[in-house]
C-alpha positions in Angstrom: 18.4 -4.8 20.7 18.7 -3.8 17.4 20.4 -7.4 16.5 17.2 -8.8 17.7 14.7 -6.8 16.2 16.6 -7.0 12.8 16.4 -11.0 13.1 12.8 -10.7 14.2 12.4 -8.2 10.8 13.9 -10.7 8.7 12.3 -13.4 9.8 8.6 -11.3 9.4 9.1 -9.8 6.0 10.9 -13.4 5.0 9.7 -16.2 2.8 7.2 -17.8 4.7 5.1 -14.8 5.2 5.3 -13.3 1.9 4.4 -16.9 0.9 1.4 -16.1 3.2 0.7 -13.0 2.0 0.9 -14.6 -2.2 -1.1 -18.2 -1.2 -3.7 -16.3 1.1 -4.8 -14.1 -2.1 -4.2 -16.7 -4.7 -6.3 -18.8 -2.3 -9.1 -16.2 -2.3 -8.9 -15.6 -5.9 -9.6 -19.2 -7.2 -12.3 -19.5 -4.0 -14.1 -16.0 -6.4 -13.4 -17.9 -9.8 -11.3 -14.9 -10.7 -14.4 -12.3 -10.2 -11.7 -9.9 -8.7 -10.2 -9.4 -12.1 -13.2 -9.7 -14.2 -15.3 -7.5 -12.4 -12.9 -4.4 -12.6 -14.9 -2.2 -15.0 -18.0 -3.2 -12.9 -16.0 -2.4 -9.6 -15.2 1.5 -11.9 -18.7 1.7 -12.4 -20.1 1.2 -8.6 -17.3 3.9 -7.8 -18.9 6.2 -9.5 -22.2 5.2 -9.2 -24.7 7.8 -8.3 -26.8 7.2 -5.0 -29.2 8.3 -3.2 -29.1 10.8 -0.2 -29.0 9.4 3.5 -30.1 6.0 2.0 -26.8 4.2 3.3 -25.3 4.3 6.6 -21.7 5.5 7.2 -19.8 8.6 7.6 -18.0 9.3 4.8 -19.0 8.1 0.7 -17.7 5.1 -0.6 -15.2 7.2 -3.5 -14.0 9.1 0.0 -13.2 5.5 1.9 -11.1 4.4 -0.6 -9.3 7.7 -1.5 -8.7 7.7 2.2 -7.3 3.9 1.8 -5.3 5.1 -1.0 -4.3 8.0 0.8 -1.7 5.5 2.9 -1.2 3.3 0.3 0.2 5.8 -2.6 3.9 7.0 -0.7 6.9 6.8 -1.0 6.9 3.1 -2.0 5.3 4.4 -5.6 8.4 6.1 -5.9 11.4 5.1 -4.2 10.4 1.1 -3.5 9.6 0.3 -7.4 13.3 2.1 -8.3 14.6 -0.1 -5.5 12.7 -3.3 -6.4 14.6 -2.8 -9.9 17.6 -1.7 -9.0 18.4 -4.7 -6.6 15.9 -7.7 -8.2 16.5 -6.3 -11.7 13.7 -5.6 -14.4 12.0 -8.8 -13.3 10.6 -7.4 -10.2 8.3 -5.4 -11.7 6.2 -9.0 -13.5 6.0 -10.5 -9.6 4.6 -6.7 -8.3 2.3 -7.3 -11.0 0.9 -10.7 -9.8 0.7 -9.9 -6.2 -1.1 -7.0 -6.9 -3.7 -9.2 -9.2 -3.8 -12.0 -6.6 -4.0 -9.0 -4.6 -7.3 -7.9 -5.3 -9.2 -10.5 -4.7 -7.5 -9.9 -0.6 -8.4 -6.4 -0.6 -11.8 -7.2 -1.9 -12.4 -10.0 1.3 -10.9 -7.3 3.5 -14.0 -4.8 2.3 -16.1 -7.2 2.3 -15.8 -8.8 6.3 -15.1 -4.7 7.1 -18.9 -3.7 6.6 -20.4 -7.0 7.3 -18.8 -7.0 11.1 -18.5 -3.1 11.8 -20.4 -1.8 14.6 -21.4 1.8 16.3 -19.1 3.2 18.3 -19.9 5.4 21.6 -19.7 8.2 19.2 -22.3 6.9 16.7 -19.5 6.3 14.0 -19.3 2.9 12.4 -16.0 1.1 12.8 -14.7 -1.6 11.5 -11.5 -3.2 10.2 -10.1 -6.9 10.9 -10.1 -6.8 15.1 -13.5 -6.1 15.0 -14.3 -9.1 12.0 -11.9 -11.4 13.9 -14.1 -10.3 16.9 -17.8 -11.0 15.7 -16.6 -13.3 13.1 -14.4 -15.7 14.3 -16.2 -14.9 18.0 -14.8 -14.1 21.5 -12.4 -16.7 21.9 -10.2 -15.3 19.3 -10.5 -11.8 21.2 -6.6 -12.1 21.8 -6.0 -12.3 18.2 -7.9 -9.1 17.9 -5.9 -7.1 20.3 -2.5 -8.3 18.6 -3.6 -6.7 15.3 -5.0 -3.6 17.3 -1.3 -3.5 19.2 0.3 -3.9 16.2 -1.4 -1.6 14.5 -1.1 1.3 17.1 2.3 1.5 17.0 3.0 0.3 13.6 1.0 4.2 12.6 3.1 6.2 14.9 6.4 4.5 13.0 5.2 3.3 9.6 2.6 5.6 8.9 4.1 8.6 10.4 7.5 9.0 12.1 9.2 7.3 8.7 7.2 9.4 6.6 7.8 12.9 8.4 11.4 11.9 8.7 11.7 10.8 4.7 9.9 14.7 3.9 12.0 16.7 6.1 15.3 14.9 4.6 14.3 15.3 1.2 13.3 19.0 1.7 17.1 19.5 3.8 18.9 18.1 0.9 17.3 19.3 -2.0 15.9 22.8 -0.6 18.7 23.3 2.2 14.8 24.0 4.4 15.4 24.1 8.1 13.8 20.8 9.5 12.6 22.7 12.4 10.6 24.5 9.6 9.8 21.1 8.4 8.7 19.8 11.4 6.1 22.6 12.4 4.2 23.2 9.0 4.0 18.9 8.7 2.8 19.4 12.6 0.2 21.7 11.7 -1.0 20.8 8.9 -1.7 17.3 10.0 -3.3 18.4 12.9 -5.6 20.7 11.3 -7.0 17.5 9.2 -6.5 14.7 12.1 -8.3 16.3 15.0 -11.5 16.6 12.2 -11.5 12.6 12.5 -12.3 10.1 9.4 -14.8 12.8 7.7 -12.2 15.9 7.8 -9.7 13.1 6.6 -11.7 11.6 3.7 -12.8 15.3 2.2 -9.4 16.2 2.1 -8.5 12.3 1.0 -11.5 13.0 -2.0 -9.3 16.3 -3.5 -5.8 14.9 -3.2 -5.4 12.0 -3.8 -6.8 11.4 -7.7 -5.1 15.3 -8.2 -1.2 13.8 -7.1 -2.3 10.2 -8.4 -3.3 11.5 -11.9 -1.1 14.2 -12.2 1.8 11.8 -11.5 0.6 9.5 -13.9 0.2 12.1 -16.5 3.9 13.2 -16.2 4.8 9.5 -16.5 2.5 9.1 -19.7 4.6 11.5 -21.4 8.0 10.5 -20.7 6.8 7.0 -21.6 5.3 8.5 -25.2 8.4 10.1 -25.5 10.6 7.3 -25.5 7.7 5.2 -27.3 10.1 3.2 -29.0 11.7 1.7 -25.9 8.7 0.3 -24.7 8.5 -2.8 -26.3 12.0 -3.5 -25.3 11.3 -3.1 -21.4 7.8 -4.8 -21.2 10.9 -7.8 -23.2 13.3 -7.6 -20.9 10.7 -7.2 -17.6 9.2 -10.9 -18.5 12.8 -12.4 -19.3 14.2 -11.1 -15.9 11.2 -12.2 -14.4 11.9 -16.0 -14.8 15.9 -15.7 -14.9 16.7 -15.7 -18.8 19.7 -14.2 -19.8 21.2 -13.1 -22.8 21.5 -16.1 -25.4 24.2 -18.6 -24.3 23.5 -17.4 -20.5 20.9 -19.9 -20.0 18.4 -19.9 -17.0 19.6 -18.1 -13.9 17.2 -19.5 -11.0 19.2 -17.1 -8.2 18.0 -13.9 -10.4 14.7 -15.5 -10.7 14.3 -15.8 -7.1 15.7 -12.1 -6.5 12.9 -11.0 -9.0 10.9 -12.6 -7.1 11.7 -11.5 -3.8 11.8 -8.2 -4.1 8.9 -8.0 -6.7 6.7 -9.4 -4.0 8.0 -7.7 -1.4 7.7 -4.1 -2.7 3.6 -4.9 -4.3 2.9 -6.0 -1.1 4.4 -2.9 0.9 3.0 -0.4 -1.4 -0.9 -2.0 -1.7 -0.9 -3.4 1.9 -3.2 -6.0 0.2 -3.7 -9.2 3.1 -1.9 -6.1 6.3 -5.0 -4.7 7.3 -5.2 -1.5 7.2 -7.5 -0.2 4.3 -10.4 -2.2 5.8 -10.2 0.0 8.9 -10.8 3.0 6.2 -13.8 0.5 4.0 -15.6 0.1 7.6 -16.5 3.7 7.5 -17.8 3.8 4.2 -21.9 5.0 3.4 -22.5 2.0 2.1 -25.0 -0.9 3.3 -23.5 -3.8 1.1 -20.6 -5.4 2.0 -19.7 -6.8 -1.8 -20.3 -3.8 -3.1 -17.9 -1.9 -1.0 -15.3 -5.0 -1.6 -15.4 -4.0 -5.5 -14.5 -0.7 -4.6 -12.0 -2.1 -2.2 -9.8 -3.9 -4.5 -9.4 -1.1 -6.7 -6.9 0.1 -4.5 -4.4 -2.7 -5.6 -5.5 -1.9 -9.2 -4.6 1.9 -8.9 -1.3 1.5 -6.4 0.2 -1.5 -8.1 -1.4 -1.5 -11.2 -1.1 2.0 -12.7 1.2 4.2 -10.5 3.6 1.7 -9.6 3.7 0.2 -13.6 4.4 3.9 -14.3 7.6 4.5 -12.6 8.6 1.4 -13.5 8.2 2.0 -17.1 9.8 5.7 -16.6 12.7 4.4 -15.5 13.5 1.5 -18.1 12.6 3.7 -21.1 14.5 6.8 -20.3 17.8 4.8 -20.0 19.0 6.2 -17.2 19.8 2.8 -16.2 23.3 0.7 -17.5 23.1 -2.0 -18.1 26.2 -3.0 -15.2 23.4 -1.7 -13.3 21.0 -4.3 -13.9 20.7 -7.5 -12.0 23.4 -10.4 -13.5 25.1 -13.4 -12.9 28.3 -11.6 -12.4 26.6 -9.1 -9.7 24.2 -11.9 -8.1 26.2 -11.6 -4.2 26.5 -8.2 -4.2 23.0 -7.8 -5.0 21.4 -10.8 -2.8 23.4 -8.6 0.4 21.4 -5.8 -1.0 23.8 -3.7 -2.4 24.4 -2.1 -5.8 27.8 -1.5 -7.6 29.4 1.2 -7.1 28.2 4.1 -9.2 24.2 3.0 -9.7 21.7 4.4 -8.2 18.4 3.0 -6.4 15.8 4.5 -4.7 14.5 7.7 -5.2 17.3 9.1 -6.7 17.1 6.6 -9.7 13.4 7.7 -10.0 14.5 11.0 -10.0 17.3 10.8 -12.7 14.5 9.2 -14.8 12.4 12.1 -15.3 15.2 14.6 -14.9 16.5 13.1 -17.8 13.3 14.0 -20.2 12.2 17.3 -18.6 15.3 18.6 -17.4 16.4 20.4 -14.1 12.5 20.7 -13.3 12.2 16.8 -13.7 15.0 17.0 -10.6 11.6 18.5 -8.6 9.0 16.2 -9.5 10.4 13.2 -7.4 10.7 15.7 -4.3 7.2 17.5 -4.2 5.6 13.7 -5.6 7.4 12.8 -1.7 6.1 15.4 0.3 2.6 15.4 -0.9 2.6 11.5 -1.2 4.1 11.3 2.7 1.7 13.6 3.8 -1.5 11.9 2.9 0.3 8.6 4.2 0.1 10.7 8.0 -3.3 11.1 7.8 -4.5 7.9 6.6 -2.5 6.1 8.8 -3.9 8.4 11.5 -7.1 7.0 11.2 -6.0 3.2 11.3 -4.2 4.1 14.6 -6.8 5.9 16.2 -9.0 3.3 15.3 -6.9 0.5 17.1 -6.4 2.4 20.5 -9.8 2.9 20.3 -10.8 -0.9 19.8 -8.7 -1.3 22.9 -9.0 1.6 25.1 -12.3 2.7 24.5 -13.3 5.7 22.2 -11.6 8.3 25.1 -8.1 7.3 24.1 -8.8 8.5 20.2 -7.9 12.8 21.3 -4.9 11.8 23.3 -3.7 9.1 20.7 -4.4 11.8 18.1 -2.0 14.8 20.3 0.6 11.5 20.6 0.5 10.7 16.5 0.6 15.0 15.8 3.9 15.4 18.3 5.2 12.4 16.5 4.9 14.2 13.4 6.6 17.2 14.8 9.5 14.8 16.7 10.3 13.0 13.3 10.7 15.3 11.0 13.0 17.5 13.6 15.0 14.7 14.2 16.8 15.4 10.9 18.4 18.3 12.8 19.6 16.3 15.5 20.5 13.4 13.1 24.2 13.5 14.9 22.9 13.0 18.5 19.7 10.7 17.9 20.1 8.8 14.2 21.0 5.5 15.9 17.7 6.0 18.1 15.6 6.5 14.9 17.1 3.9 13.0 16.3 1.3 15.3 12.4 3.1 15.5 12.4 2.6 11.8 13.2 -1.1 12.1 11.1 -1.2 15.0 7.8 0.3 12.9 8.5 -2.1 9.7 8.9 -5.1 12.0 5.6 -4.2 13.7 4.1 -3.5 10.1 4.3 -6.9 9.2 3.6 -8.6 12.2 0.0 -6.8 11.5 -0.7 -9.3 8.2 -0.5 -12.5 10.7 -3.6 -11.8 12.6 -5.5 -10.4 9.5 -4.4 -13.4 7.1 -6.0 -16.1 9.7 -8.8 -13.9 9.5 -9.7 -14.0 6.1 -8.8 -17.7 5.6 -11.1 -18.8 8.1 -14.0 -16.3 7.3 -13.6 -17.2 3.4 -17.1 -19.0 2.9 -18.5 -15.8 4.3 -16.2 -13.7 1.6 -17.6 -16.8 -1.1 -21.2 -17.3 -0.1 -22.1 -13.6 0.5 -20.6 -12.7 -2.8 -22.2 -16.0 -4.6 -25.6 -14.1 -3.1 -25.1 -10.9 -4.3 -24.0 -11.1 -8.0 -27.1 -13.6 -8.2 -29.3 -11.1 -7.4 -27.2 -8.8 -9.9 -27.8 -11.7 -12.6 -31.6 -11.8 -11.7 -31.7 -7.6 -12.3 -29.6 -7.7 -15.5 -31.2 -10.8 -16.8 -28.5 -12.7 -17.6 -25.7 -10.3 -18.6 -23.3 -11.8 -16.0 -22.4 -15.3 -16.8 -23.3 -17.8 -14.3 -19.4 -19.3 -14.5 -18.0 -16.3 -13.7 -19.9 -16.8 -10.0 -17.8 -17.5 -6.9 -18.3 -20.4 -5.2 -20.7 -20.8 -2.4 -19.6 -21.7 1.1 
């Protein structure tokens, strides 16, 4: 079985759909004429734009919706993926996480936008929304099945993705570095998620609203300073980050097009698993938003590439390739090209989180050694309860709204199961490793649905936004330029 799955895996998170994932938002960002990138400060602004009380309908604020987005978004993948992505594509990986995450905002930004124009009431009065329920009154009944693949998908993809990987990941972390009993783990991760789950979508975006820009910034800060500290490497990794990007070696190397496309891979890959841009799930969050516009909740949307990929994800990577805790045998080369393409490093280099960890141990000493373990926990915590939401929200869309406080006792004893399991590792690892590959193979498989989606409800993503930044134009008397206007449907 796990033969299978793994082909199935590789075949998911393979070329053609990260190819999918890359056209589908270069495709959206040439249909906008770019306004995803320009329209970043204005996107800032609406963030934190003042409104009125009750004058929008919702449950929780816009800001709330996409710290609750962000909540599943900002993991483990911040951390240990970008140190991966460089440890096995080389330096070069982090120029392609940078242009998925800028073609990536213009996908995030369509997701917004379809989320609050399709959403609906649910039994419960809340508004819901997300891409079965704009696949649904978009695309119309006869693509219902389509709708109920993503929901599936997305079910079990929280319970493994969203949960059992991260409960697992905090109560291994916590073993090893802490010597903490899992079973301790297990019940404070259990109780602590159920305290904010069971509260639904508002309890989760109040507590979303605090922690999130607190471990966001404060991560960023520490990464500021190890990056002003070794100021004078920076020019020399923002040097060799373009050159690995596109394959060039040291003179008399030449061109190297199987680095390039190693770069490449794993640049993509590791932008597209931390921002989720094109998979789905932060519209489910947008959908719930106190907001009565859909374009103006897609520019808040798309800062959520901006602020994974963008800022968090450019900091580790710059923490690690200016505190040199990286040789240079450790880099991507010619001479290592099959050992790395099998995904392997030589022997003696570290990847992961480890290498993250070495990074900032290396400029603030044995309590550097602690950032990279409490940045995991807190980071794979919020991951639980935003993906919480997504789930809940899928067995809803296909059950009904009475299979949301059994689904959420299911994702809470989930919690509880993973993270234990790291006591049992012995009698039960095969069984979680083949969940694990199980959860990242349904992770992808949630994109398919939500990419067709989007391509096919594009001139409503164009024409909608043509409408509303004319009316924008009209109230600022001309200080948006008519060229930077998307085009119409």
């Amino acid at each position: 079985m796990e033969s299978i799955i793994q082909v199935v895996n590789n075949f998911v998170w393979g070329p053609i759909m990260l190819a999918l994932l890359l056209g589908t938002g270069l495709f959206l960002t040439l249909g906008l004429r770019g306004m995803s990138i320009t329209k970043i400060p204005y996107a800032f602004k609406q963030l934190f734009r003042k409104r009125g009380a009750n004058t929008d309908a919702g449950d929780v604020s816009p800001f709330a919706a996409l710290m609750t987005a962000l909540s599943s978004t900002i993991g483990t993948g911040n951390i240990a993926g970008v140190a991966a992505a460089i440890a096995i594509g080389g330096p070069g990986a982090v120029f392609w996480m940078w242009a998925t995450a800028i073609v990536g905002t213009a996908t995030k930004f369509a997701e917004g936008v379809l989320a609050v124009r399709y959403r609906e009431i649910d039994a419960n009065g809340n508004r819901v929304g997300g891409p079965m329920y704009y696949i649904k009154n978009g695309l119309g009944s006869k693509w219902m099945p389509l709708a109920m693949l993503f929901a599936f998908f997305g079910m079990f993809a929280s319970w493994g993705t969203g949960n059992s990987i991260q409960a697992n990941s905090v109560a291994d972390v916590l073993n090893s570095e802490y010597n903490l009993s899992p079973w301790i783990t297990a019940a404070v991760l259990a109780l602590g998620a159920g305290a904010v789950i069971l509260g639904g979508i508002q309890r989760i975006g109040a507590v979303a609203s605090k922690v999130v820009p607190f471990m966001a910034g404060a991560y960023i800060l520490l990464g500021l300073i190890v990056v002003f500290m070794n100021i004078g490497a920076v020019p020399s990794a923002f040097a060799t980050i373009f050159q690995s990007a596109f394959g060039l070696q040291e003179a008399g190397t030449g061109i190297s097009i199987g680095l390039m496309m190693l770069a490449m891979q794993k640049g993509v890959a590791r932008g597209i698993f931390s921002n989720e841009a094109g998979q789905g799930s932060a519209p489910i969050a947008h959908a719930a938003a106190q907001n009565n516009d859909p374009v103006n909740q897609g520019t808040i949307a798309m800062l959520g590439t901006v602020i994974d990929t963008l800022f968090v994800c450019t900091i580790t990577a710059l923490v690690i390739l200016t505190s040199g805790v990286v040789a240079p045998e450790c880099l991507a080369s010619p001479e290592t090209l099959t050992q790395l393409m099998s995904g392997t490093q030589p022997a003696g280099c570290d990847t992961g989180a480890p290498l993250t960890s070495s990074a900032f141990a290396a400029q603030y000493g044995e309590m550097g050694r602690h950032l990279v373990p409490i940045a995991l926990t807190i980071f794979a915590f919020t991951t639980i309860l935003g993906w919480s939401y997504y789930g809940e929200r899928c067995a809803a869309f296909m059950f009904s709204e009475k299979a949301i406080l059994p689904y959420r006792v299911i994702y809470i004893f989930v919690v509880f199961a993973s993270a234990a399991a790291i006591a049992l590792e012995d009698q039960v690892g095969n069984i979680v490793n083949l969940f694990w590959l199980m959860a990242d193979t349904l992770t992808g498989l949630m994109a398919a649905p939500n990419l067709i989606a989007l391509i096919f409800l594009s001139p409503v993503v164009f024409k909608l936004t043509k409408e509303y930044f004319n009316k924008e134009l009209e109230a600022t008397d001309g200080l948006i330029d008519q060229d930077d206007l998307p085009r119409g449907s």
